[in-house]
N, C-alpha and C positions, 0 to 999 in steps of 0.2 A: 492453311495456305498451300495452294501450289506452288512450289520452289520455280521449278520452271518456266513458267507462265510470270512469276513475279521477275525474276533474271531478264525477262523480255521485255519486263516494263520500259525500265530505261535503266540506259549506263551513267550512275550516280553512287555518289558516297550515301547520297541519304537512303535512295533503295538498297547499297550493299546492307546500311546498317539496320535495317529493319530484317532484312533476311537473316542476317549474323544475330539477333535478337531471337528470332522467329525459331531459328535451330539450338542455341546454346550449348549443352553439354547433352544433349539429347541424340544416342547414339546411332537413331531408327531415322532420325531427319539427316543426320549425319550421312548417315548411310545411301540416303534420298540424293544429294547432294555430292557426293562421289559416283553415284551413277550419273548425272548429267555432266561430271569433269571429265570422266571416259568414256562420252559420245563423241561424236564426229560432227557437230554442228558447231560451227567454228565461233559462232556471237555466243551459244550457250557454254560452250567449254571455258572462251574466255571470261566470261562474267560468273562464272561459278568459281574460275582458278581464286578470282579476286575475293572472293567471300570466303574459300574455301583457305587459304591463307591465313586471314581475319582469324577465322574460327579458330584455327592451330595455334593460332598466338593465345588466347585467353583459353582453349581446353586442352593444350596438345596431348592429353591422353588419347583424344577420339581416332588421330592417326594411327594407333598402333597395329593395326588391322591391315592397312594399308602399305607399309613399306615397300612391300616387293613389288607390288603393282607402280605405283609411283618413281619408283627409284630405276623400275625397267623404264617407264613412260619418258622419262628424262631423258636417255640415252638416244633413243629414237634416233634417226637424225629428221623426221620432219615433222616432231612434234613442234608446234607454235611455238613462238618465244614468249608470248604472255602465259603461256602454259608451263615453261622453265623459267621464265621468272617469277613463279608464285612457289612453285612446286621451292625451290633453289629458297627463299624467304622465309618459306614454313620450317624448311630442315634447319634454318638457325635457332629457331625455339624448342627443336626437341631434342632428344637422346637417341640417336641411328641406332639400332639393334647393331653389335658386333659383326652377325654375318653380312650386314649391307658395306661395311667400311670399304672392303677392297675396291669391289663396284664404284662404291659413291668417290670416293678420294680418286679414281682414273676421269671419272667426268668431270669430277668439279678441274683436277689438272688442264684436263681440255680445252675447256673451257677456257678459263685464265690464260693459257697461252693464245687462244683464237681470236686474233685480232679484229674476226668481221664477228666473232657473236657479239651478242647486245650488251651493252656497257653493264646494266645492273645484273645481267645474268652472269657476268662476270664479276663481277665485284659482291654478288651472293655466292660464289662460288668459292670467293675467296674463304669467306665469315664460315661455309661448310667445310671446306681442307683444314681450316686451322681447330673447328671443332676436335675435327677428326685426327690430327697430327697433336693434339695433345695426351690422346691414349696410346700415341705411337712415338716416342723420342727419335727411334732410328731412319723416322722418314722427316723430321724438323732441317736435316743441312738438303735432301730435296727440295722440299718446299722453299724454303729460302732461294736458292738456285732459279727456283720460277718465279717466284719472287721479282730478284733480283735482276732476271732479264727480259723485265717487262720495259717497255720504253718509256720515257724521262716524258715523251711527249703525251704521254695518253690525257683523255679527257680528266676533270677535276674529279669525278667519284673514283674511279681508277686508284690518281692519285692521291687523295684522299684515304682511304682503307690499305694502301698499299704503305703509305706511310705507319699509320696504325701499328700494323699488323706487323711490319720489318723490326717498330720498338720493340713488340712484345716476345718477337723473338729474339731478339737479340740479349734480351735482358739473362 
């Protein structure tokens, strides 16, 4: 299969899942497949972020290659938001390499306070800090603090995970 060429077919669950099928734990198609997430063709990036997500969920070994690239890619300020919010999705399934935390725990903060970024890139951004603020006690009365001065009005996922996330620290 061309990955590429199939991504172009059409934007669908049943094409992502034949692609996600098609690559598996196989780290060479893997590999095929993060090259077209860090092109610049904006229908291929995004329909690869989508599959490439999928895939970390059932293999996240195959990211581990990837961290540094990914975790800079995020920061950007113009990469996509279908591109931060897959990238932000996958990092809840795996294990951040220690030297990414600083980085990753300052964008996911940003996030979360940035009231124009997109609701689930925020609210993945959450489920990524509290990953991460679990290897770290001394940054839990932080996070809480952002937390906490996020507004009453936000949309339901917001609230939702905000909810969450305030029990589990608080306990």
């Amino acid at each position: 299969m061309d990955i590429k060429t199939q991504l172009l077919v059409e934007h669908s669950r049943k094409n992502a899942d034949l692609i996600i099928a098609y690559i598996g734990d196989d780290a060479n198609r893997f590999s095929v497949l993060m090259d077209l997430f860090f092109n610049d063709e904006y229908r291929v990036v995004q329909r690869a972020a989508h599959v490439l997500s999928s895939v970390i969920e059932k293999y996240p070994q195959l990211i581990q290659p990837y961290f540094k690239k990914i975790i800079g890619y995020i920061g950007v300020e113009n990469t996509p938001i279908a591109v931060q919010r897959n990238i932000l999705r996958l990092l809840q399934f795996v294990e951040v390499p220690m030297q990414y935390h600083g980085q990753l725990i300052d964008i996911c903060f940003n996030f979360i306070l940035d009231p124009k970024a997109a609701i689930a890139v925020r609210a993945f951004s959450m489920y990524v800090a509290n990953n991460i603020v679990k290897d770290y006690p001394e940054l839990k009365s932080e996070f809480l603090l952002i937390l906490e001065s996020i507004s009453p009005n936000e949309p339901p996922a917001i609230k939702s995970r905000l909810r969450k996330l305030l029990k589990s620290l608080r306990i």
